[in-house]
N, C-alpha and C positions, 0 to 999 in steps of 0.2 A: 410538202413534197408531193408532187405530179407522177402517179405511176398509173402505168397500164400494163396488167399482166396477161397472156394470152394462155391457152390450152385447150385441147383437144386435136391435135397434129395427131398426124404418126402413118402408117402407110395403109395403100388400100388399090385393088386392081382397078384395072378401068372398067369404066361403067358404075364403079362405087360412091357409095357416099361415104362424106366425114363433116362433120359440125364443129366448128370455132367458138371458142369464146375468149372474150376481152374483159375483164373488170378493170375501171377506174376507179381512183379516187386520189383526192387532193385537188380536183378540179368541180366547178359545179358541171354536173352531168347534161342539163336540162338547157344549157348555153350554148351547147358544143356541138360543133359536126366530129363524124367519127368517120374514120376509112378506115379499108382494107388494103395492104399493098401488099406485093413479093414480088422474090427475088430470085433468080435461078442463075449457076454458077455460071459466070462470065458474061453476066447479063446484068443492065441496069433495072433498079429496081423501080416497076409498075404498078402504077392506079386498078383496083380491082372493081372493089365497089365504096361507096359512102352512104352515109346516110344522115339526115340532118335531125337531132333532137329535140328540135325548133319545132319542126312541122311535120318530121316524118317520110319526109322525100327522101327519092334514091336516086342513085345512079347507078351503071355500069359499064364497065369496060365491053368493047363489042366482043372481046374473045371468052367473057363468061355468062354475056345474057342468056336467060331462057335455061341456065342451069346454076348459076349461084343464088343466092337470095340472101340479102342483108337486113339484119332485125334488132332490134335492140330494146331491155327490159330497163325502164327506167328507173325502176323500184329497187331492182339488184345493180343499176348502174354496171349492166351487163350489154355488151354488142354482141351479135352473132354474125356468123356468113357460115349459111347452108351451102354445101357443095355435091350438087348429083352430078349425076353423067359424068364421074373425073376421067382426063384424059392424060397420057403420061405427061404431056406438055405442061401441065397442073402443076406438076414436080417442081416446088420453089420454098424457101423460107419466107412464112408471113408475118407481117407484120400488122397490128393495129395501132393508128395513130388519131390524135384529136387535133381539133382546130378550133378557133375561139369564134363562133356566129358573131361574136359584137362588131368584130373586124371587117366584116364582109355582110352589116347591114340588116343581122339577122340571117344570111344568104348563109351557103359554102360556100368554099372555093370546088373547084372540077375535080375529078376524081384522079385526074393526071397530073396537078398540080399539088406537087408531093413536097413542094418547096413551101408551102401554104402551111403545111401540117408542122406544128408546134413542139407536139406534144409525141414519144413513142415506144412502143412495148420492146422486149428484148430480139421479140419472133420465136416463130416455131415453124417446126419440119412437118411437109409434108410433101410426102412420096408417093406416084403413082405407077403402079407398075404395067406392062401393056400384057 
């Protein structure tokens, strides 16, 4: 059984930080790309960041470069996504989801291609207040 659980949500003013985390398991860790996505109410749900545990590469959505940061502990088969500078727009349920690198070459798929991702946690709340 395929599960990824996330935590560390909850709220926080703008200009704050909060830190994410996602634990896997049921999947090998060291095969998989991992995103970040959310969702914010009457909105379709968006590519944040990825990261690939292939090789370590990242990506980001243009609306959180230069203030999120995606990291992941292979040992704890743990993902993060660091978030400074939150801004109320930040305000959305995230989610982490996996993707299987064998499919895509050893690659990922884009960090907007949410159709890619296989695998996904239940999400968590986070709120930014202005």
């Amino acid at each position: 059984l395929v599960q990824l659980a996330e935590s560390g949500g909850g709220s926080a003013q703008a200009g704050g930080s909060l830190r994410l985390s996602c634990v896997d398991s049921g999947i090998y860790h060291t095969t998989h790309c991992f995103g970040w996505f959310r969702q914010a109410p009457g909105k379709e749900r968006e590519g944040v960041a990825r990261i690939s545990s292939v090789d370590g590469s990242a990506e980001y959505a243009d609306s959180v470069k230069a203030r999120f940061t995606v990291s992941e502990d292979r040992a704890k088969k743990t993902l993060y996504l660091q978030m400074n500078n939150l801004k109320p727009e930040d305000t959305a349920m995230y989610y982490c989801a996996a993707a299987d690198s064998r499919s895509w070459g050893g690659g990922c798929p884009p960090v907007f291609a949410r159709a890619e991702y296989s695998y996904w946690g239940q999400g968590i709340q986070v709120t930014v207040s202005s």
